[in-house]
Structures are given as C-alpha cells and as structure tokens.
VEXVOLO-379420 format. One record per residue: residue in one letter; z, y, x of N, C-alpha, C in turn. Coordinates in Angstrom, 1 decimal. Each point is the difference from the previous one (the first is absolute). Layout:
<r resn="A" n_Z="Z" n_Y="Y" n_X="X" ca_Z="Z" ca_Y="Y" ca_X="X" c_Z="Z" c_Y="Y" c_X="X"/>
...
***
This chain:
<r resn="X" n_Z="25.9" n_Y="16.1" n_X="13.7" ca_Z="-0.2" ca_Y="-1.3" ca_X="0.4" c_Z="-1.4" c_Y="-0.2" c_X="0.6"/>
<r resn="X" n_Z="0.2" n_Y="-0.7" n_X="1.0" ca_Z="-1.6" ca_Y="-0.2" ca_X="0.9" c_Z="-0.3" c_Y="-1.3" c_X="0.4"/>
<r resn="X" n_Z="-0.9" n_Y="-0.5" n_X="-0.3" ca_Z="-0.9" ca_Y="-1.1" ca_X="0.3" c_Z="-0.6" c_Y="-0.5" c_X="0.4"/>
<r resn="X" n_Z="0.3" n_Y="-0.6" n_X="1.4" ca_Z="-1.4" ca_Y="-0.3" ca_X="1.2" c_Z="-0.9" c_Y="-1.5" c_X="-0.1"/>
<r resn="X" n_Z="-0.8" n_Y="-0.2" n_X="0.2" ca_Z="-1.1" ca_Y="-0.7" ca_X="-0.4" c_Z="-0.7" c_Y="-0.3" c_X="1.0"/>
<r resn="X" n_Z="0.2" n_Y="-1.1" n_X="0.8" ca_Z="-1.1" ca_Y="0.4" ca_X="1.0" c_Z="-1.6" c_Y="-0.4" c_X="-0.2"/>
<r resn="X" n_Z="-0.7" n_Y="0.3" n_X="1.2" ca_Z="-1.0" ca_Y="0.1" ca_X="-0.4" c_Z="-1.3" c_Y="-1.4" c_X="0.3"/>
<r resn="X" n_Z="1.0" n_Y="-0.8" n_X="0.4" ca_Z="-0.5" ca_Y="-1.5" ca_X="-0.5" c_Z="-0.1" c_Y="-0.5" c_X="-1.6"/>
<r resn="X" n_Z="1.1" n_Y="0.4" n_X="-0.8" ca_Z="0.2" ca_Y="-0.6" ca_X="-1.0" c_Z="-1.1" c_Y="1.5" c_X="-0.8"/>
<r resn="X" n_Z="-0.2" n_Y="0.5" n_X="0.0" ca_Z="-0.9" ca_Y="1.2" ca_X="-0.3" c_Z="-1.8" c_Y="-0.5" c_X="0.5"/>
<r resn="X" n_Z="-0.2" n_Y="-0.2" n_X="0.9" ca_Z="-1.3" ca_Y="-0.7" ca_X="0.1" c_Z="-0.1" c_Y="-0.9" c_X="-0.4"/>
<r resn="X" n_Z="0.8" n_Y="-1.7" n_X="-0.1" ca_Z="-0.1" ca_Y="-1.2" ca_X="-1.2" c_Z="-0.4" c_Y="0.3" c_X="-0.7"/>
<r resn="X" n_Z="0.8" n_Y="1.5" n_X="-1.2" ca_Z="-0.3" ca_Y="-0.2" ca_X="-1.1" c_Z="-1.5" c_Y="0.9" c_X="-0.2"/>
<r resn="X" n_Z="-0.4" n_Y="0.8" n_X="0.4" ca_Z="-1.6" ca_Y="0.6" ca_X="0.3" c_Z="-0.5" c_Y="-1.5" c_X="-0.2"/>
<r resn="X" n_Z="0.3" n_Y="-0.4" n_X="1.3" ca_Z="-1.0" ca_Y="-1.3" ca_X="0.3" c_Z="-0.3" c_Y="-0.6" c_X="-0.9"/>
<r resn="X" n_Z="1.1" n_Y="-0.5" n_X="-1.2" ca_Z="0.0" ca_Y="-1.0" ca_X="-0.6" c_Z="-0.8" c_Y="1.0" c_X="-1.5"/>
<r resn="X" n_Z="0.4" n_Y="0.7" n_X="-0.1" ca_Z="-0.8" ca_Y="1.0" ca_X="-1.4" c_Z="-1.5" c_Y="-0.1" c_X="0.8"/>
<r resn="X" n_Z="-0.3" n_Y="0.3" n_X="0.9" ca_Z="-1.3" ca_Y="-0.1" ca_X="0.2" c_Z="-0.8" c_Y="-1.4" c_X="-0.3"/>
<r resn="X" n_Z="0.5" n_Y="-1.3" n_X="-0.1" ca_Z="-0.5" ca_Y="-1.3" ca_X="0.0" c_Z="-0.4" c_Y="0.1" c_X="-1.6"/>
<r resn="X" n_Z="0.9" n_Y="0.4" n_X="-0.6" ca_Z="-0.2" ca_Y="-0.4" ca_X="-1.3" c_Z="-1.2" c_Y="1.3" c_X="-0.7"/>
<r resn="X" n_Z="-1.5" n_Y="-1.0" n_X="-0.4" ca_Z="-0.8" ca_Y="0.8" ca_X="-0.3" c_Z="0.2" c_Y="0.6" c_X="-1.4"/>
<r resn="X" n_Z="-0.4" n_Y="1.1" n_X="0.1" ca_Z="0.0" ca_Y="1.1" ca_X="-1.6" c_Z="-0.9" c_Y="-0.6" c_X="-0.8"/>
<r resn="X" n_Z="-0.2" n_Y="-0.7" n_X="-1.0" ca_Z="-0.9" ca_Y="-0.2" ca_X="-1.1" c_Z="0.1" c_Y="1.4" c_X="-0.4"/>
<r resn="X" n_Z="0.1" n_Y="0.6" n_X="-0.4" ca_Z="0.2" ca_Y="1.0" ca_X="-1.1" c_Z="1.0" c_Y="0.5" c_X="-0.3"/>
<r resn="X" n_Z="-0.3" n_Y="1.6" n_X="-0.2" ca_Z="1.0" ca_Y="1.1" ca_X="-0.5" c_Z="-0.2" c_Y="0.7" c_X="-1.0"/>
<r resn="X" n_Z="0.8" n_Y="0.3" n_X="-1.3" ca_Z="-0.8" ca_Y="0.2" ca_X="-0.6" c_Z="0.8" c_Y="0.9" c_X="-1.4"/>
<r resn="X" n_Z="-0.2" n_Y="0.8" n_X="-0.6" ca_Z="0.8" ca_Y="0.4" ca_X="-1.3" c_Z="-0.2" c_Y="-0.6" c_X="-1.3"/>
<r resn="X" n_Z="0.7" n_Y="-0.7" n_X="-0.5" ca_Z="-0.5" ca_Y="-0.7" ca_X="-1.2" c_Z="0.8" c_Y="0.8" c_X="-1.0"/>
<r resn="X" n_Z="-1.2" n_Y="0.5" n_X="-1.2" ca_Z="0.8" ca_Y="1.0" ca_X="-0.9" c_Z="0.4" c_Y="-0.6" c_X="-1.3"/>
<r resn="X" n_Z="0.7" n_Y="-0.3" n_X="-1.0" ca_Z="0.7" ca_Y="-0.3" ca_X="-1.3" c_Z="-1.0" c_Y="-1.0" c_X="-0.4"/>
<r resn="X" n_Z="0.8" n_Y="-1.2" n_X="-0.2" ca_Z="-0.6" ca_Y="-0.7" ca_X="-0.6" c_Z="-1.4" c_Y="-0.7" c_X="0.8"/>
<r resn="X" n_Z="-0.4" n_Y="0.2" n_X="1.0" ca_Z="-1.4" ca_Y="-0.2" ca_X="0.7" c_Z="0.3" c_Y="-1.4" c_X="0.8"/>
<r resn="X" n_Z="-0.9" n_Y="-0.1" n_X="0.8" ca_Z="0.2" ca_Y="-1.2" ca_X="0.7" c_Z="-0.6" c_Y="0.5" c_X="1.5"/>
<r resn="X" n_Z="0.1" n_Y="-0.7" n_X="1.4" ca_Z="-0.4" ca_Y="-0.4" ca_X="0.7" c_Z="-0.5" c_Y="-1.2" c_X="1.0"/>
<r resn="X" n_Z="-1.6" n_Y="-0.1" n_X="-0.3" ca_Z="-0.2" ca_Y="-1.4" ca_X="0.6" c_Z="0.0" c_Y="0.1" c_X="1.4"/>
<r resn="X" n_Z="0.0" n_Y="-1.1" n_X="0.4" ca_Z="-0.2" ca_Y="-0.6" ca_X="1.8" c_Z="-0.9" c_Y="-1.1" c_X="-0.2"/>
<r resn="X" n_Z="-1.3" n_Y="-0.1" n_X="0.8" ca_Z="-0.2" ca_Y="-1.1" ca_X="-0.1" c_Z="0.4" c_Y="-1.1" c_X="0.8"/>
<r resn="X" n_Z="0.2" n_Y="-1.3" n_X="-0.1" ca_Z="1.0" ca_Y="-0.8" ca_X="0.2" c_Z="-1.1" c_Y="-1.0" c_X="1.6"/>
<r resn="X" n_Z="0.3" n_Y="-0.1" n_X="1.3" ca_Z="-0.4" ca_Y="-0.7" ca_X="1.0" c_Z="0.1" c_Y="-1.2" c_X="-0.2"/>
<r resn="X" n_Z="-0.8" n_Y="-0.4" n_X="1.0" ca_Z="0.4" ca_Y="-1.9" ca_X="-0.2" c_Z="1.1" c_Y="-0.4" c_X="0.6"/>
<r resn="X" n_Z="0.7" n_Y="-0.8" n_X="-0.6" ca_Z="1.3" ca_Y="-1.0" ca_X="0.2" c_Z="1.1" c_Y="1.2" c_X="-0.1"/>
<r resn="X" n_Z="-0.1" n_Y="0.7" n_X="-1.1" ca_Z="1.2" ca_Y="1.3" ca_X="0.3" c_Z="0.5" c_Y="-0.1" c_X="-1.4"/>
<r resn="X" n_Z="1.2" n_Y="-0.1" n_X="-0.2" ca_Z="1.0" ca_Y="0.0" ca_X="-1.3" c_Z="0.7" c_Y="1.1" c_X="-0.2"/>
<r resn="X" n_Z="0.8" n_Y="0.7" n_X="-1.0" ca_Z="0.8" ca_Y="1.0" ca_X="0.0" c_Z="1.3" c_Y="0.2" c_X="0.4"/>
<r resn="X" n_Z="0.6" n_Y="-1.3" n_X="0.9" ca_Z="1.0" ca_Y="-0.2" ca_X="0.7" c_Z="-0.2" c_Y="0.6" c_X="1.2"/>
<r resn="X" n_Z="-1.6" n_Y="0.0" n_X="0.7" ca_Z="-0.6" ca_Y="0.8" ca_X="1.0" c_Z="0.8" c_Y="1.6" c_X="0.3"/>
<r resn="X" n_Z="-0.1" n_Y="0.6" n_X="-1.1" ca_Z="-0.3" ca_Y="1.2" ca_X="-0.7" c_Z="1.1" c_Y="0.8" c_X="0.6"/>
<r resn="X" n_Z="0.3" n_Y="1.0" n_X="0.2" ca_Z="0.9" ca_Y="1.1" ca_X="0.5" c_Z="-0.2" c_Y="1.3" c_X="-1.3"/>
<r resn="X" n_Z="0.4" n_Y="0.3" n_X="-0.7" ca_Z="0.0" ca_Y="0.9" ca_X="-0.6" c_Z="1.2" c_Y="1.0" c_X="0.0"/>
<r resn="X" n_Z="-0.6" n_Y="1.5" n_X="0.0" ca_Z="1.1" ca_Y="1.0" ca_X="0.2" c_Z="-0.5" c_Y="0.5" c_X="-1.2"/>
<r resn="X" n_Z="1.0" n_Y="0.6" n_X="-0.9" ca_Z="-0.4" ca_Y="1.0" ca_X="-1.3" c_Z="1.3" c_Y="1.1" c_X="-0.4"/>
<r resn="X" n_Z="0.0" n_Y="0.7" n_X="-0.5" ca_Z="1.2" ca_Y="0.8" ca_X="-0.5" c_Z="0.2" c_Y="-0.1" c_X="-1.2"/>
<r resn="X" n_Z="-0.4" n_Y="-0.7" n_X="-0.4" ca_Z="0.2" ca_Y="-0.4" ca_X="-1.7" c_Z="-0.2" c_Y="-1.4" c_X="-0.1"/>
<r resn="X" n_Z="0.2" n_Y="-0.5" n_X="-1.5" ca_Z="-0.3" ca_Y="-1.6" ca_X="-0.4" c_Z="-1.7" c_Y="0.3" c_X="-0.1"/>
<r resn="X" n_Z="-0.1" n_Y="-1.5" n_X="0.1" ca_Z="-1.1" ca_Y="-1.2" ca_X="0.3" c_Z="0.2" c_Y="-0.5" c_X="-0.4"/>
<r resn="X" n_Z="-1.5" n_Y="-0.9" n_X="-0.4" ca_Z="0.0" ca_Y="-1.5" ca_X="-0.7" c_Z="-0.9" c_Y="-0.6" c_X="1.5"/>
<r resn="X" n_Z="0.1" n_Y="-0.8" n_X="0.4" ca_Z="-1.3" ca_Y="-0.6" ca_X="0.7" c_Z="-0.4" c_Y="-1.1" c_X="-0.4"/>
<r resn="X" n_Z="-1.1" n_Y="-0.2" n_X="-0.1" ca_Z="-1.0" ca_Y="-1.7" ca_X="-1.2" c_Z="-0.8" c_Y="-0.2" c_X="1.6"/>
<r resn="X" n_Z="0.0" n_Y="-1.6" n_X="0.0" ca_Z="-1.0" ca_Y="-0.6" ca_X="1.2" c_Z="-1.1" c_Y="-0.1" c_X="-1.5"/>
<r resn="X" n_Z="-1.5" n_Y="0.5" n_X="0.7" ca_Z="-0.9" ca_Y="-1.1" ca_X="-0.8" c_Z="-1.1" c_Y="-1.1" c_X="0.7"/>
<r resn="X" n_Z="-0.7" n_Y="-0.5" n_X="-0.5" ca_Z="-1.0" ca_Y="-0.6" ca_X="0.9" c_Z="-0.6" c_Y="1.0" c_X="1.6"/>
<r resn="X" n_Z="-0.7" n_Y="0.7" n_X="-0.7" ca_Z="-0.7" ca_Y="1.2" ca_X="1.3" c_Z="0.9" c_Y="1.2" c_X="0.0"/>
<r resn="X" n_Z="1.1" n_Y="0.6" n_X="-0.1" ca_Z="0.8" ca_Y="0.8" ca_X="0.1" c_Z="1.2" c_Y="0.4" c_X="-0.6"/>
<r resn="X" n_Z="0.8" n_Y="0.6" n_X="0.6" ca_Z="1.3" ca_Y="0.5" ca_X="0.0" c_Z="0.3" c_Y="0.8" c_X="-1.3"/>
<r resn="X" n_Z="0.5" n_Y="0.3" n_X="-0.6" ca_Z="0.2" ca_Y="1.3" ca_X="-1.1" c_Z="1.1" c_Y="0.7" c_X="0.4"/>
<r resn="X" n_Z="0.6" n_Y="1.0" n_X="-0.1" ca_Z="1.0" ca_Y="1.0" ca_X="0.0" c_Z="-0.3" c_Y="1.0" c_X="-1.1"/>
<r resn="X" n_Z="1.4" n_Y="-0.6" n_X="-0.5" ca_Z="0.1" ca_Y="1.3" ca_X="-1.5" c_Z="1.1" c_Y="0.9" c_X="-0.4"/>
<r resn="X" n_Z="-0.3" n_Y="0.9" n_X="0.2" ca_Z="1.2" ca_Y="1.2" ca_X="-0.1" c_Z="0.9" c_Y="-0.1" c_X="-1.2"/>
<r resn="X" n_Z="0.8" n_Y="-0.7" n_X="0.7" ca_Z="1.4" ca_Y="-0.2" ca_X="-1.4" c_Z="1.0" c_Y="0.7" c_X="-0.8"/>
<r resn="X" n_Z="-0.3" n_Y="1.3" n_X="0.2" ca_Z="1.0" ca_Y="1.6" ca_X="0.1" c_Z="-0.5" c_Y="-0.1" c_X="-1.2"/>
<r resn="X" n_Z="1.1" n_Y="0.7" n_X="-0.9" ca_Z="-0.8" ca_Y="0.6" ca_X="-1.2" c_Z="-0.1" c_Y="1.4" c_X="-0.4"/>
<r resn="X" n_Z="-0.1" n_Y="0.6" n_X="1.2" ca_Z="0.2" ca_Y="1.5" ca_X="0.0" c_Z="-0.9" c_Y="0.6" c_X="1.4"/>
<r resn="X" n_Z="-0.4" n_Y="-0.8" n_X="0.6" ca_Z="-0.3" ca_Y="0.8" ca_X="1.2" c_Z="-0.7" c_Y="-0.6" c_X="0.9"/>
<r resn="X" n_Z="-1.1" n_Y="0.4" n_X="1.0" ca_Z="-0.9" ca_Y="-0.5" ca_X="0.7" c_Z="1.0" c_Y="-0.5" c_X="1.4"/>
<r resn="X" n_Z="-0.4" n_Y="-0.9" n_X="0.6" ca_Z="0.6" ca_Y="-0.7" ca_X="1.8" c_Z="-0.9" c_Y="0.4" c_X="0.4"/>
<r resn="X" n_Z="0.4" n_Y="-0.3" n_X="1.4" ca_Z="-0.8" ca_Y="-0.1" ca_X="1.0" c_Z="0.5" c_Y="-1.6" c_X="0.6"/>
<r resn="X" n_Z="-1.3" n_Y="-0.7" n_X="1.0" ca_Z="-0.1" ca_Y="-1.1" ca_X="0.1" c_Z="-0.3" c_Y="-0.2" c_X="1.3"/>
<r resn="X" n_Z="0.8" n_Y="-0.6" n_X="0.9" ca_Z="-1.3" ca_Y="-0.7" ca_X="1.1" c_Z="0.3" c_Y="-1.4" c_X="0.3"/>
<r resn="X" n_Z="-1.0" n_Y="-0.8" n_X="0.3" ca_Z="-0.4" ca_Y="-1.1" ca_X="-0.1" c_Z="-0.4" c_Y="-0.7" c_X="1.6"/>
<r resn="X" n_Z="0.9" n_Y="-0.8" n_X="0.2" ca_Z="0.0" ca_Y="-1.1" ca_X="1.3" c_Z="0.2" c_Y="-0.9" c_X="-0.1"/>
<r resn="X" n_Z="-0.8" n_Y="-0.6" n_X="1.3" ca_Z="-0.3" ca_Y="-1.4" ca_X="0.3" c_Z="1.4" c_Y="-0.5" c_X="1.2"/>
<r resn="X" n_Z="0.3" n_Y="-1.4" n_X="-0.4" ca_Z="1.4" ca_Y="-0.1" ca_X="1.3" c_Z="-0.8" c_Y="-0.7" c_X="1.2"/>
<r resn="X" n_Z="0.8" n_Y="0.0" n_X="0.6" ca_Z="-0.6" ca_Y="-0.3" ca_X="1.3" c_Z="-1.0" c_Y="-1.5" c_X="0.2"/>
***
C-alpha cells in the first residue's frame, strides 16, 4: 500500500513546527523534576509538551515544573511555546 503526500501539505507542516519555539529538551530521570522559567504574560495553557512517559506539570509564580511521573523509569521531554 502507497501513500502520496504532496509536497505542499509537507512544507505547512515544517513551516508550522518551525514557529513554535523549543523552550527545552530534556531527560528527566525518576522522581526528579524539570524547571522552565516562566515569561511574562505566559500560562501553562501556552505550553506544548511532548514526553514518552507521565508528567505532572505545576504553573508557579516564576516558573513551570515538570515531574517525571513513571515509577520505574526515566522520559525524555521537550518543551514548546504555541504560536
């Protein structure tokens, strides 16, 4: 079975992955946390997160938290801003 795609719809989505800035990438191992510090007028609704495992995410005053919610094993994490 074959799949054609053209190559409009193939540059959108480059394009669009490109807008959205990388805060951070990062491996958060057992039990650990990762902060972000938090911009002005930016909430955690903002937030784009990709991980391969559970998360907690906490907003606080000056920053973000991410905490590795696995109970067995380290994620990996990366962290975006939406458009």
């Amino acid at each position: 079975m074959m799949f054609f795609v053209s190559s409009i719809c193939l540059s959108h989505l480059v394009e669009r992955r490109t807008q959205m800035a990388l805060l951070k990438e990062a491996g958060i191992p057992i039990g650990r946390m990762l902060f972000i510090p938090k911009q002005e007028g930016m909430s955690k609704d903002d937030l784009i997160i990709e991980a391969n495992g559970q998360y907690k995410l906490t907003e606080m005053a000056d920053r973000f938290v991410i905490k590795n919610d696995e109970c067995c094993r380290s994620i990996l994490v990366k962290v975006r801003t939406k458009d």
